[in-house]
Structures are given as structure tokens and as C-alpha cells.
C-alpha positions as CSV (number, residue, x, y, z in Angstrom):
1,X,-49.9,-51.8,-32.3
2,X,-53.5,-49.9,-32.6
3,X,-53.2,-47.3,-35.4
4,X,-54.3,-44.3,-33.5
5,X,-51.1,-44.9,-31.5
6,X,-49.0,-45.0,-34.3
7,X,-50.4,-41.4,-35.0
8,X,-50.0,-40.1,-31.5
9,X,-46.1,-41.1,-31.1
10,X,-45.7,-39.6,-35.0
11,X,-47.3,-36.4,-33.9
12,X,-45.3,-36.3,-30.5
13,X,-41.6,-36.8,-32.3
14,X,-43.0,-33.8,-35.0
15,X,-43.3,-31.9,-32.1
16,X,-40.4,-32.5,-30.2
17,X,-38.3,-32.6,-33.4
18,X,-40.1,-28.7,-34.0
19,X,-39.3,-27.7,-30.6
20,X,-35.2,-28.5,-30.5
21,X,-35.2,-27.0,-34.0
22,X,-36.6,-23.7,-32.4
23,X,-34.5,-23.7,-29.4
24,X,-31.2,-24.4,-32.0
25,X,-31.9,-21.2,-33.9
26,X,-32.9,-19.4,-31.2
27,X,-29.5,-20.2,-29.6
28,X,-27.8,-19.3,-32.6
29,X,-29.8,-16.1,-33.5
30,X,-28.2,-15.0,-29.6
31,X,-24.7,-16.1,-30.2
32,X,-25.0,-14.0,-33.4
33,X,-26.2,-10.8,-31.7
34,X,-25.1,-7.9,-32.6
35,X,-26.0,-5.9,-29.2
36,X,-23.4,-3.3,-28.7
37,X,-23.7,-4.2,-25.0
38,X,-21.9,-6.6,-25.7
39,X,-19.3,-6.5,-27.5
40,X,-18.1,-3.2,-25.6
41,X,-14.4,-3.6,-25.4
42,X,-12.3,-0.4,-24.1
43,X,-9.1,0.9,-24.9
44,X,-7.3,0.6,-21.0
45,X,-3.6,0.9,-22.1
46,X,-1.5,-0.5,-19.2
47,X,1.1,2.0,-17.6
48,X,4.9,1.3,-17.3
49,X,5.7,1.9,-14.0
50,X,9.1,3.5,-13.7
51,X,11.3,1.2,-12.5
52,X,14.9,2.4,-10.6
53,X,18.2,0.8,-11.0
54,X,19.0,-1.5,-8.2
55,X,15.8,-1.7,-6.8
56,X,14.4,-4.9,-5.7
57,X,12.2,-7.0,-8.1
58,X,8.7,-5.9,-7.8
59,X,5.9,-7.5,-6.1
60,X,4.5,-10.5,-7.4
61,X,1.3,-8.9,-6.8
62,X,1.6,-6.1,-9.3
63,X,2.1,-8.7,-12.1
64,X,-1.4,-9.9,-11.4
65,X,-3.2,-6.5,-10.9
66,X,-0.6,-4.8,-13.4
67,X,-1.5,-0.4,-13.4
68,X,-4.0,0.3,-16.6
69,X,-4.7,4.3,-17.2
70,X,-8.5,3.8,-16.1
71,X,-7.6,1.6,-13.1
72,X,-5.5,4.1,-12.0
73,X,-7.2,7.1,-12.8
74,X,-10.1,5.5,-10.5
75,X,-7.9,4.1,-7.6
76,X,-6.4,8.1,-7.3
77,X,-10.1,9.0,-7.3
78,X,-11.4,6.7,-4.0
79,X,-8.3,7.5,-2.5
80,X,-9.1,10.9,-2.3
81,X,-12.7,10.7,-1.9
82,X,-14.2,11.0,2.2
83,X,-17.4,8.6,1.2
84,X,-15.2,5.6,2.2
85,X,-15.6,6.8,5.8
86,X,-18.6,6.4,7.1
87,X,-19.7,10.1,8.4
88,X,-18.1,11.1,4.8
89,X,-15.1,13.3,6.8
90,X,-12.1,11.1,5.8
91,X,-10.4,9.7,2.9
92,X,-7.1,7.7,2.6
93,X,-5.7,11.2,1.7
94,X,-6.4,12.9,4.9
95,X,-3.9,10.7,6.7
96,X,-1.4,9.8,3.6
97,X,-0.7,13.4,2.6
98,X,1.4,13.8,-0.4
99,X,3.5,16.6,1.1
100,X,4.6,13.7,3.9
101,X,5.3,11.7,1.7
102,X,2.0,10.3,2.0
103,X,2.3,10.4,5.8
104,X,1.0,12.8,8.5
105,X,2.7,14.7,11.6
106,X,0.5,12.8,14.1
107,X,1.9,10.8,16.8
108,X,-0.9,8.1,15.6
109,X,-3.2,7.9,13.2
110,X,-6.8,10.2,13.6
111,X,-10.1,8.6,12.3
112,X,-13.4,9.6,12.2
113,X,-15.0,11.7,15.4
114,X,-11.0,12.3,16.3
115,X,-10.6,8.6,17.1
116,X,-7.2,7.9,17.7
117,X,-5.7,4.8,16.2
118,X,-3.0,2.5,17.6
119,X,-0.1,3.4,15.6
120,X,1.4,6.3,13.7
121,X,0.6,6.4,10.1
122,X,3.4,5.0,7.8
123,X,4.3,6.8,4.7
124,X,3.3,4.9,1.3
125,X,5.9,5.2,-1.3
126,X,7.6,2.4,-3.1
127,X,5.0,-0.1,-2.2
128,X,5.1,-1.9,-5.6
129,X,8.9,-3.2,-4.5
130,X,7.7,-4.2,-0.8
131,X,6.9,-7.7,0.1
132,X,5.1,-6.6,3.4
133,X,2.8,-3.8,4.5
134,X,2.0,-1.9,7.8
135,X,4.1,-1.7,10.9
136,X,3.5,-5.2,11.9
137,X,3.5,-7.3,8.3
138,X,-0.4,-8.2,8.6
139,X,-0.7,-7.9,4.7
140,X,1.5,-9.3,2.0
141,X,-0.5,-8.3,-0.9
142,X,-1.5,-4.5,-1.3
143,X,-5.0,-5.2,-2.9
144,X,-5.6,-6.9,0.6
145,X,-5.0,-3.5,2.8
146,X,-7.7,-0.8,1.7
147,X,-10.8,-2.7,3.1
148,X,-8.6,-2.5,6.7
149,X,-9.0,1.3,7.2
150,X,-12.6,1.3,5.6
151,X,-13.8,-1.5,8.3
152,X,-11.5,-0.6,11.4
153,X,-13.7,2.0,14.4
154,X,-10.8,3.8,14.8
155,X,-10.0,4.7,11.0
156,X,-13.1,4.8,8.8
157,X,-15.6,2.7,10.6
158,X,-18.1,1.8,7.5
159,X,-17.9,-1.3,5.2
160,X,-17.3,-1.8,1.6
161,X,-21.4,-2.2,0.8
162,X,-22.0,0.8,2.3
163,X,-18.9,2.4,0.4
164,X,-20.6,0.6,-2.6
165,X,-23.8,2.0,-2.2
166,X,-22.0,5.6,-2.0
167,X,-21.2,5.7,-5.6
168,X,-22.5,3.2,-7.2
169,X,-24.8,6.2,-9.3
170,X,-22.3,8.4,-9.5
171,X,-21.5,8.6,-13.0
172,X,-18.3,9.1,-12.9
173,X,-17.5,6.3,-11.1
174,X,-19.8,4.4,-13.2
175,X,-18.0,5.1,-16.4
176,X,-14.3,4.8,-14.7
177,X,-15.4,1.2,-13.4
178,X,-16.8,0.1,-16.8
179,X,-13.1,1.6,-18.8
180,X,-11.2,-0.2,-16.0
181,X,-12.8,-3.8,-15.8
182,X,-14.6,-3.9,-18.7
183,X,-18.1,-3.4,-17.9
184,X,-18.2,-5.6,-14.5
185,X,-19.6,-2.7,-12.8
186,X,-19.1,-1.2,-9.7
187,X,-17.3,-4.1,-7.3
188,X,-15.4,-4.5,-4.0
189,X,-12.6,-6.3,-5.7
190,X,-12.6,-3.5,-8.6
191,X,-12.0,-0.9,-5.3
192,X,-9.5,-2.6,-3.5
193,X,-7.3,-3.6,-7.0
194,X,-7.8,-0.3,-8.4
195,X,-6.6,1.8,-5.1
196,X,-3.5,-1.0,-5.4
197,X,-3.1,0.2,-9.2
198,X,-2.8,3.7,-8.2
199,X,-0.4,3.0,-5.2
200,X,1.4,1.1,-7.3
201,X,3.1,4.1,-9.2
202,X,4.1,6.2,-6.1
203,X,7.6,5.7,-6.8
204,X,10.1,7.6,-5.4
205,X,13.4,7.7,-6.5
206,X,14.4,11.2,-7.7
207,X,16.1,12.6,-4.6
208,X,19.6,14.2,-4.1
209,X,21.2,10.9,-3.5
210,X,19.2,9.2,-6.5
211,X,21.1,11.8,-8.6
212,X,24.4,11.5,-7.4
213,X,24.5,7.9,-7.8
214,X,23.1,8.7,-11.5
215,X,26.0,10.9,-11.9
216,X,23.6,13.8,-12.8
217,X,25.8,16.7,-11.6
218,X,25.1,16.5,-8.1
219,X,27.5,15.8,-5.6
220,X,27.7,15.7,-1.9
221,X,28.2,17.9,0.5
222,X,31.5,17.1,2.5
223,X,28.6,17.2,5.9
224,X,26.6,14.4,3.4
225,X,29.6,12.4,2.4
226,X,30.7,12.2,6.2
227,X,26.7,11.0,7.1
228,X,27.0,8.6,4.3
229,X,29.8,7.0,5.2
230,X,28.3,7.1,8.9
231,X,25.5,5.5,7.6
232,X,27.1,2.6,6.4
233,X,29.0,2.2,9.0
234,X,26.2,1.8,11.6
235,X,22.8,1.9,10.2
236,X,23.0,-0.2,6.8
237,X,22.6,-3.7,8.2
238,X,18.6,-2.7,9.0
239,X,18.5,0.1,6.3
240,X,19.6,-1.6,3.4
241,X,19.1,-2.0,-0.5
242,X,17.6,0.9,-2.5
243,X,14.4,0.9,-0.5
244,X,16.5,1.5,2.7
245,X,15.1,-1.1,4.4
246,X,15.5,-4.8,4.3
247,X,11.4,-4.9,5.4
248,X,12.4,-7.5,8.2
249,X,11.2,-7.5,11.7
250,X,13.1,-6.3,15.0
251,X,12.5,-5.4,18.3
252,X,15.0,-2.1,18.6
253,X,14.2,-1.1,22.1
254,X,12.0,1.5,21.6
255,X,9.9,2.9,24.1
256,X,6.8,1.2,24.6
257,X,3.2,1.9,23.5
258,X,0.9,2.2,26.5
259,X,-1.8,0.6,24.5
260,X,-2.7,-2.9,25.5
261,X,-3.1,-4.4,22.5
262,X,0.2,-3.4,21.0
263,X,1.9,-6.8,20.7
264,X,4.3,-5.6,16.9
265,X,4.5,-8.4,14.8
266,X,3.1,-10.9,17.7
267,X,-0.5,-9.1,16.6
268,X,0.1,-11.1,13.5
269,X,2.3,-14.6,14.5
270,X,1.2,-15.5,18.0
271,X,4.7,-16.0,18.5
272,X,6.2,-14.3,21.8
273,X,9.9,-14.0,20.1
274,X,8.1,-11.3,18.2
275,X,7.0,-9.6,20.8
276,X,7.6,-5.5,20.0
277,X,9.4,-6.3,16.6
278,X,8.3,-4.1,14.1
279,X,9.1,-3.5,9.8
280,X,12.4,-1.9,9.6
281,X,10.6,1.7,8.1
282,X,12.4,2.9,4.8
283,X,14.7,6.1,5.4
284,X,13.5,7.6,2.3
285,X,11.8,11.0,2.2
286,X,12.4,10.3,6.0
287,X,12.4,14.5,6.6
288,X,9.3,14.8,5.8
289,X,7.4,11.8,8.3
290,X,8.0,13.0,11.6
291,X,7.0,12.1,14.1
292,X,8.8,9.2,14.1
293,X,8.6,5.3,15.5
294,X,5.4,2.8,15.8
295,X,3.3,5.2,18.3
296,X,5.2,8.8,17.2
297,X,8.1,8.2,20.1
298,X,10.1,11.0,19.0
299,X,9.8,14.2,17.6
300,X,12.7,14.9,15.7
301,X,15.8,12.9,14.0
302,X,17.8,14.0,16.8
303,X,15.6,12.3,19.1
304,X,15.7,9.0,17.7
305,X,19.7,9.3,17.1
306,X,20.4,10.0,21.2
307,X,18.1,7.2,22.0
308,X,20.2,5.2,20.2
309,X,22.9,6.8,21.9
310,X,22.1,6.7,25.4
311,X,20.4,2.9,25.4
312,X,17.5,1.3,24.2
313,X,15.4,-0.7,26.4
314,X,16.5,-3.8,27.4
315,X,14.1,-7.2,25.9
316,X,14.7,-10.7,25.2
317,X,14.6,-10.9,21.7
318,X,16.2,-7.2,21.7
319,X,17.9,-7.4,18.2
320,X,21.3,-9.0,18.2
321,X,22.8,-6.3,16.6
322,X,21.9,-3.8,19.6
323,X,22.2,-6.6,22.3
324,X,26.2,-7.1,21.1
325,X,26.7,-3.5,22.0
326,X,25.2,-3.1,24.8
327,X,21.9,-2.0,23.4
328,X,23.4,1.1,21.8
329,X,24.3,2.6,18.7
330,X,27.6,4.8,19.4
331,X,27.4,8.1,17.9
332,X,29.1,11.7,18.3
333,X,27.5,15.0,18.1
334,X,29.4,15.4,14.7
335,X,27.7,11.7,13.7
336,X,24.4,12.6,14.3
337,X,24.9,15.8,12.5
338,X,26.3,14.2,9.6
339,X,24.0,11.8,9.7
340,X,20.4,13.8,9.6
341,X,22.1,15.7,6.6
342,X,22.9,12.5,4.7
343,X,19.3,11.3,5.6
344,X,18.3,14.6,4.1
345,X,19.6,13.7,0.9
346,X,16.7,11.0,0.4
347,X,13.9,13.3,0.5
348,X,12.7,13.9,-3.4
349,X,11.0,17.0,-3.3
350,X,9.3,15.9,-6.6
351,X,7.4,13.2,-4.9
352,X,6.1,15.2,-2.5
353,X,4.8,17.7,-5.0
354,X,7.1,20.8,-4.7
């Protein structure tokens, strides 16, 4: 081989050999940074939910998006803030009021411009022990639901980038995001999980009834007692466990919705046996929801005890429990009385803030 290649190909490997030298400490100069930006770690203690006797086992979900102090302290902040509608009017607050048990006293829900929504707005309490939300069961995982009134014409009618682009320079959302998620800034999923966190500790379980089955010195009234044993008698195959509810799906005869695209859980399944079955509501804090059924049926208690009364409409997949007994729940004037004051009994005035 000429000598002057022999030279070339020794300078070429002195090069190469130079240049993966540079790029080695150059890599380990970076691993060995000491750039606060990076190693920011914050102190986001996670919060013990408190958890009821007898309850049902919480939602899988809340193990994997388990309440933190910042996650928390942000989710209560978007859902009271109006620049996740799109004319900046409405928050999740304006329809979930705390003193309804995070419901309102509209027949159906109210967006934006007045819009009116399809269904009445359901109370959220206890959603950490629920395995399904909304009237029909569309979502199974609470982190899934927020973006649904922020997207939907009749609710909020904006999208999450435009939500996004709202407050990503406030800094106060700035700093809650980066204590939250450690420092992944300002994200859709960091909205939706952190709304979840803060729903996730609106437990309610400090009513009348709570505290006479603690044994804390309360005691019925002989008007309760008689509704409680009604109760059981008539209304806890639907209204069952500590949630009273067993969250499953039935058509119960109530009157119809005029609006077309009411389908209940059919919306969601395709299937016609579901036609008009909706989520057996909880009867907790149930004084404060009115109105009450999927569209705001009925006004009062009362109401919705002589419907039962008198006759529910007849359907084919009518639940069997009505269809047995001739689609009707018999009850005296003394029942229903007895009744609305044991129903009473659930409403924990401490969750509602009084």
C-alpha cells in the first residue's frame, strides 16, 4: 500500500477516535447537569379520601388517578372557572351547584346562549364508588366525562385547545399544573384527571341516617322509622347498598321525553331492550335535586310517589319488578308521607355547605 495512504487512513481514525471521545464527555457532562430545571421534584402529598362503612369498593379508576393536594386544588379551580365555555359564561359549577348537591332546579340542563340540553342535570356526589356515569352509562371512567360538557353545543360548545389556550399564561394555573404533574405543563389529560381528582372527594355520607346507623345520638323519628321500613319494603330492590342505588339500568315507565333523540341507555348500546332504561339515580341528598327524573318529569317527591301510584306507562322491557304488579308501586297517603320524611333523612346538610 502507497505510504501517503497509510497516512490518510491514520489521520482519519485520529479523527474519528477524537470525535466519539468528544461526543462521550459531552454526553456525560449532560447526564451530570446540575440544571435545577431539572431536577424539580415537588412535594404533592396524596389525600385520603374518606371512605364510609359499607360502601362499595371504589373505582378502579381512582387507583390510577389517586387525589394529590395540587391535583385537587387545580381540578376545584377549572371546575369553577367559565373559560371552559366558550363565550366564558359557564363553568361546571353553574349547573353542579353545591347547595343541590351539585345539581340544579332545572327541568334540563342550560348551556351557553340559554341552550337547553337533553336531560336534567344529575347531582355529583359519591362518584369515586360509582362504576357508571350520566343518566344513560356513556362513561365508565370519570376522567373520560369533563371533555363531554366542554365539546357538546348545548353545554359549553368550545374544545379543550381552545380551553388550553385560555390559561395556559395564567400563572396560576401555570404553577398548579407544574405542583400537580410535575412540570408537564399545561395538558388536556392534566384537565380532565385533575377535575376527576377533585370529584373524587365529594363524598357524602354525613346525613341524619349516616348518624343513626353510626349510633351518634340520633334517632329516628317514629314518621322516619315508618318511611324506612316503607322503603325497604318497596323501593330497596332499585335503591340499594349505601349509595342507594344499585347503578343498574331500567325502564320504570316514566313519562316520555319529547326529544327525538332520547333513546336512555339505547343512546349508548344500540340495543332496543334498552330502549328508555335509565341509571337507577341515588336517593341521597335527594331533597335537594328537584326537579326530578331524566327530563325534570316531576316537580316534587309527591309527584313521583303518585305516579308510581296511579301507573307507569306501559313498555316492553318495562321493568319486571313494575310489570308483576301491574306497573305500579302501591302506596297510601300515610306511605308516601312516611316515605319523603325517611328520604329526608339522607340529605347531609354539611355536603351541601350549610
Amino acid at each position: 500500500m502507497p505510504a501517503y495512504l497509510i497516512v490518510s487512513q491514520n489521520n482519519l481514525f485520529q479523527k474519528m477516535k477524537k470525535l466519539i471521545w468528544n461526543i462521550f464527555f459531552a454526553l456525560l457532562i449532560a447526564s451530570c447537569s446540575t440544571d435545577d430545571s431539572e431536577l424539580i421534584s415537588y412535594d404533592n402529598p396524596e389525600i385520603t379520601l374518606n371512605i364510609p362503612a359499607d360502601f362499595p369498593e371504589l373505582n378502579n379508576s381512582v387507583y390510577n388517578n389517586t387525589p394529590t393536594k395540587y391535583g385537587v386544588a387545580l381540578g376545584e379551580k377549572l371546575f369553577f372557572d367559565k373559560k371552559l365555555s366558550a363565550d366564558n359564561t359557564i363553568s361546571c359549577s353553574s349547573c353542579h351547584i353545591q347547595a343541590n348537591a351539585f345539581a340544579d332546579h332545572n327541568a334540563k340542563g342550560v348551556g351557553i346562549e340559554g341552550r337547553i340540553g337533553l336531560r336534567n342535570t344529575p347531582p355529583i356526589q359519591n362518584m369515586a364508588f360509582m362504576t357508571v356515569y350520566n343518566w344513560d352509562g356513556n362513561k365508565r371512567q370519570l376522567e373520560n366525562q369533563p371533555l363531554v360538557p366542554i365539546i357538546t353545543h348545548e353545554e359549553m360548545d368550545s374544545s379543550i385547545l381552545e380551553v388550553i389556550s385560555k390559561i395556559e399564561t395564567d400563572k396560576d394555573y401555570i404553577e398548579l399544573f407544574k405542583k400537580a404533574f410535575n412540570d408537564e405543563g399545561i395538558t388536556a389529560d392534566g384537565i380532565y384527571n385533575s377535575i376527576a381528582q377533585y370529584e373524587y372527594t365529594l363524598i357524602s355520607a354525613n346525613s341524619k341516617y349516616d348518624k343513626v346507623k353510626r349510633n351518634e345520638g340520633e334517632t329516628f323519628t317514629e314518621t322516619e322509622a315508618n318511611g324506612y321500613q316503607v322503603f325497604q319494603d318497596k323501593c330497596i330492590s332499585c335503591h340499594s347498598t349505601e349509595l342507594f342505588t344499585d347503578q343498574s339500568f331500567r325502564n320504570i315507565g316514566f313519562p316520555l321525553n319529547p326529544d327525538t333523540e332520547e333513546a336512555g341507555r339505547a343512546r349508548v348500546t344500540g340495543v332496543v331492550e334498552d330502549y328508555m332504561s335509565f341509571r337507577v339515580p341515588s336517593l341521597r341528598n335527594i331533597e335537594y335535586t328537584a326537579p326530578y327524573g331524566s327530563f325534570g318529569q316531576f316537580a316534587t317527591l309527591k309527584d313521583v310517589l303518585d305516579y308510581f301510584d296511579n301507573g307507569v306507562l306501559e313498555a316492553d322491557n318495562l321493568d319486571p319488578i313494575l310489570k308483576n304488579n301491574d306497573n305500579k308501586i302501591l302506596l297510601t297517603e300515610t306511605d308516601k308521607l312516611d316515605l319523603i320524611s325517611f328520604m329526608k333523612t339522607l340529605s347531609d346538610t354539611e355536603f351541601i355547605g350549610q
